[in-house]
C-alpha positions, -999 to 999 in steps of 0.1 A, spaced: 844 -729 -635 819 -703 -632 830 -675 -613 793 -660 -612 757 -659 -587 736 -673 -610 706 -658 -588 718 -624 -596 728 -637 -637 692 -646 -637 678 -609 -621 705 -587 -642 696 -610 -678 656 -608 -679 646 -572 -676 609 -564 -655 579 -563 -677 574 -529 -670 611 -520 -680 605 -542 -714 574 -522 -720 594 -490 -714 624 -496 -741 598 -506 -763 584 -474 -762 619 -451 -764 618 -471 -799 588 -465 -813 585 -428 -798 616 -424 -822 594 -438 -853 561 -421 -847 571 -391 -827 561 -387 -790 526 -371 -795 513 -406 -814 523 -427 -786 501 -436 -758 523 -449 -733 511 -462 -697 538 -485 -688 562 -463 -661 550 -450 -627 571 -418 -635 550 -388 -615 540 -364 -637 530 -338 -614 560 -313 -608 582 -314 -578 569 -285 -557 581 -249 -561 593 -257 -521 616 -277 -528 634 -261 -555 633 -230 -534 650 -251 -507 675 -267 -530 682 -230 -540 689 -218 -506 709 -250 -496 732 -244 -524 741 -207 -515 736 -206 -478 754 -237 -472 789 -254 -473 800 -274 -500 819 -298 -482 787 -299 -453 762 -296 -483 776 -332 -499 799 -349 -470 791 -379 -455 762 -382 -428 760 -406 -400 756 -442 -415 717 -442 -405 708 -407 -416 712 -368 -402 700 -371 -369 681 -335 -374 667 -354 -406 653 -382 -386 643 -364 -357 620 -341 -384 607 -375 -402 599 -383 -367 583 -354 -356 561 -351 -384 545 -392 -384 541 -378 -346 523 -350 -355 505 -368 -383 499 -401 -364 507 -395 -328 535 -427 -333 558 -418 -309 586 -422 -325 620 -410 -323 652 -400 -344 664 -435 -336 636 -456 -347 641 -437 -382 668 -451 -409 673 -429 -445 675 -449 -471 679 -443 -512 643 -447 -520 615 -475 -508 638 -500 -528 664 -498 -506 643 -492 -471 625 -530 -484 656 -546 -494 672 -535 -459 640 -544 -440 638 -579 -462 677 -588 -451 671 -577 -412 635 -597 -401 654 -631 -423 672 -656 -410 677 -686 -435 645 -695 -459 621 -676 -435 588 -672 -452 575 -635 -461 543 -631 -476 530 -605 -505 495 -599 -513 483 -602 -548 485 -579 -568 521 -569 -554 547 -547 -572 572 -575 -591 606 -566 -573 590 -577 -539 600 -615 -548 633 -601 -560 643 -584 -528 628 -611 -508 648 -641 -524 679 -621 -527 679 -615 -489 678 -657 -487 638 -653 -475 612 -672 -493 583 -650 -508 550 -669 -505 519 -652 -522 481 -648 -510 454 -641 -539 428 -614 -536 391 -610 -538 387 -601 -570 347 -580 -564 370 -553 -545 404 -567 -547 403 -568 -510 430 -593 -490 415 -630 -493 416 -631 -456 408 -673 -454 432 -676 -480 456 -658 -457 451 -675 -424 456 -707 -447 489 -696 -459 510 -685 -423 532 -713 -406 558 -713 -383 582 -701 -408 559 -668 -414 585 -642 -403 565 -610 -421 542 -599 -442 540 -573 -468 515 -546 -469 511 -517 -498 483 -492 -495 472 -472 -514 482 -503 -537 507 -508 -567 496 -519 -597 456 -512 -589 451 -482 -568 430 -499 -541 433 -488 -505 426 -518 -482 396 -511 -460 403 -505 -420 379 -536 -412 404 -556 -439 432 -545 -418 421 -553 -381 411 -589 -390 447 -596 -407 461 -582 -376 439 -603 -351 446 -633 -375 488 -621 -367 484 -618 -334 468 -652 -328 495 -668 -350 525 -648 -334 512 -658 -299 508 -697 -315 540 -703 -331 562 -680 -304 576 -653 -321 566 -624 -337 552 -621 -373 560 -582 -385 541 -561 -407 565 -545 -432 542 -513 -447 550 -504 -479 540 -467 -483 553 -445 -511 516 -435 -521 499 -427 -486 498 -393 -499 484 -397 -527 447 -404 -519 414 -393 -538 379 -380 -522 386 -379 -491 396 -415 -487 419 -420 -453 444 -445 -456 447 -459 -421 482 -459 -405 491 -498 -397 520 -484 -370 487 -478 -349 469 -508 -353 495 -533 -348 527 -531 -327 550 -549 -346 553 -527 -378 579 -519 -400 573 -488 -419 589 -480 -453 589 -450 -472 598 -433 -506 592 -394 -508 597 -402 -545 561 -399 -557 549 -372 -529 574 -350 -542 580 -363 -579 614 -367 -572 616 -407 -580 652 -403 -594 668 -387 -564 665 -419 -542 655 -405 -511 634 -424 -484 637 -441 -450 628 -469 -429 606 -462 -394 609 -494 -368 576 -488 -346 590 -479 -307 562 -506 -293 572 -534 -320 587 -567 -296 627 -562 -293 627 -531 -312 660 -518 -306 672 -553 -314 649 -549 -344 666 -514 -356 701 -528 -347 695 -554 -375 682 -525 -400 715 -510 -393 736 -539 -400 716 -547 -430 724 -514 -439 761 -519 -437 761 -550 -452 740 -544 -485 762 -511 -489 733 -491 -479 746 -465 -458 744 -425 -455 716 -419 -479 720 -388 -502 732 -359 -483 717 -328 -502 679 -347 -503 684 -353 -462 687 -318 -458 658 -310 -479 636 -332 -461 645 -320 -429 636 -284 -440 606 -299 -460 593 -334 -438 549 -320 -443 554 -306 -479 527 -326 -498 517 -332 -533 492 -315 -562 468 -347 -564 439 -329 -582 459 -334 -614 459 -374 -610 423 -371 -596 416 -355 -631 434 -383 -648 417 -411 -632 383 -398 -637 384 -388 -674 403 -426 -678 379 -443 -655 349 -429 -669 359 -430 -708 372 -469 -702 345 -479 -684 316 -465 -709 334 -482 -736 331 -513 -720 360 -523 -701 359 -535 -667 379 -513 -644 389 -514 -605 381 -483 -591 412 -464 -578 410 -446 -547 447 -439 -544 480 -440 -564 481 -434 -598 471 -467 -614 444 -483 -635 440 -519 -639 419 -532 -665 403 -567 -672 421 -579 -702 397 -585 -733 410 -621 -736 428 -646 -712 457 -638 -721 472 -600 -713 502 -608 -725 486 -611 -758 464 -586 -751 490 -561 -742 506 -568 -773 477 -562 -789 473 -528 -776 507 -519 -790 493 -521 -826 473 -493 -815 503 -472 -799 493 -481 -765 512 -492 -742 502 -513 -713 517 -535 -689 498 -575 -682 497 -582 -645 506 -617 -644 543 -605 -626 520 -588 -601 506 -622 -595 473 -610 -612 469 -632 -647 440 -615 -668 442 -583 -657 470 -549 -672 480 -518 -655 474 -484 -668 502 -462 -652 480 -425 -656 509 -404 -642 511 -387 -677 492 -351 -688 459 -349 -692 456 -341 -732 475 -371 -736 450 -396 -716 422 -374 -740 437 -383 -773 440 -421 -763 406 -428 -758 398 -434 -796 425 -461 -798 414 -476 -763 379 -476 -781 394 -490 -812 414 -518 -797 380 -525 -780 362 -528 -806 390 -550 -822 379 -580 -800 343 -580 -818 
């Protein structure tokens, strides 16, 4: 008899590109020494958590209670934590939202899984928009919703917006949005985003219910030249917002993040009910307690981008005089390159026999194209532009 989900066999048994390209590199750093390797695979910030927030931790740990510090908070978060989350979108935005349209959650992982398992109810549909960060379809299925992906325009890897309209049905419960975007650092234009909400709109108003917006955010801080990321809570009611402070504040293994249910999205204390319940039933509840308090004390604390900005520019501009076509990142801290044959699998392992590592973008429903994670220092990005170059040259 087997006693096991074979859904979750399947997700446990087959590690995540990204992860295989990781282990890969803990082996051979080990045989040539961490200096030779040229390794682009994880989104691990490289910028240091702010001298804030260890101040804060600091304080936290003499000024306050032990037993306060790390007890247990109320299921959906600290209410002072989610009234200062609140306060400062407000501030920000002008969103109007309150401490109980805010739920903490460990990281953006959790805040999507949560927000997957509330909007679904039996094989609802949920669409991603190529290229989409793998673990979307993982969350979606595992929440019993059915992920159902839309290509993009590859001149300005833009939202395919016929393609799109094409796509929703009836069963169209939500749709994912991430901008500034993971894997290729595109920020999707204003004029992108009005039309896909007029096309929602029509469609909700068609098929009688609402379709949400669930806006994946964890790099809205981290935006180059000026480049404003427009905040989708305005420009559509029915939003869903979730958040990581994981890259803003480089503190990605500390699992600290939160989900914000617009106050004008249709039934949104139904909504937020659900998020609390999903919550409770994925095990989800009372986020770490020593990272609430920080964020309360720290919600506007934002991070050093001029050393990614650096990154990108030197990678950008040495890749692209080689001769490799790039997409021009104007947020995040990834690179995605066209792959110099069709298949970036192959190409990727190609790379590795010049110690770099890459990662092909087929998972993130982009075939031909690899990610360049740049979240690394600066001498290193220098010193692998000879074996990019090399590797390049390889293909002649």
């Amino acid at each position: 008899m087997n006693c096991i989900n074979e859904q979750m066999y399947g997700y446990g048994s087959s590690r995540s590109v990204i992860r295989d390209q990781y282990e890969y590199g803990r082996k051979r750093r080990a045989e040539i020494g961490d200096d030779n390797l040229f390794d682009f695979s994880l989104g691990n910030p490289s910028v240091p958590t702010p001298s804030a927030l260890r101040d804060c931790v600091m304080s936290l740990l003499d000024e306050t209670d032990s037993l306060t510090l790390h007890g247990y908070t109320s299921a959906q978060g600290d209410f002072n934590t989610r009234k200062a989350v609140a306060d400062n979108l407000n501030a920000r935005f002008d969103a109007g939202l309150g401490p109980d349209d805010i739920y903490m959650t460990c990281g953006a992982a959790a805040a999507l899984s949560i927000t997957f398992r509330a909007l679904n109810d039996s094989n609802d549909e949920i669409i991603i928009f190529a290229p989409y960060f793998p673990e979307y379809k993982v969350f979606i299925s595992s929440a019993g919703a059915v992920p159902v992906s839309v290509p993009f325009v590859e001149k300005d890897f833009q939202i395919d917006l016929d393609a799109f309209r094409a796509t929703l049905s009836p069963e169209t419960h939500a749709v994912v949005i991430n901008s500034p975007n993971t894997p290729c650092g595109v920020i999707y234009k204003e004029s992108t985003l009005l039309e896909l909400c007029a096309i929602l709109r029509e469609k909700s108003a068609e098929y009688g219910h609402p379709i949400y917006i669930v806006s994946d955010e964890p790099y809205r801080e981290i935006v180059y030249n000026g480049e404003a990321v427009p905040f989708i809570m305005n420009l559509y009611p029915d939003t869903i917002m979730c958040y990581s402070y994981s890259k803003c504040l480089s503190v990605p293994g500390e699992r600290i993040g939160y989900v914000a249910v617009s106050p004008r999205a249709s039934d949104a204390s139904r909504v937020y009910a659900a998020v609390c319940g999903a919550g409770r039933a994925l095990g989800y509840v009372c986020a770490p307690s020593l990272f609430q308090k920080i964020i309360e004390r720290l919600p506007g604390v934002m991070p050093d981008i001029e050393v990614y900005r650096r990154n990108r520019d030197l990678l950008y501009g040495s890749l692209s005089e080689i001769g490799y076509e790039c997409v021009h990142p104007d947020g995040a801290f990834y690179l995605f390159i066209k792959s110099l044959e069709p298949d970036a699998v192959k190409f990727s392992l190609r790379a590795r026999d010049f110690d770099i590592l890459l990662v092909p973008a087929g998972s993130f429903g982009a075939p031909g194209y690899a990610r360049i994670a740049y979240c690394t220092d600066y001498d290193r990005i220098r010193r692998s532009i000879p074996a990019f170059k090399a590797l390049f040259e390889s293909y002649r």
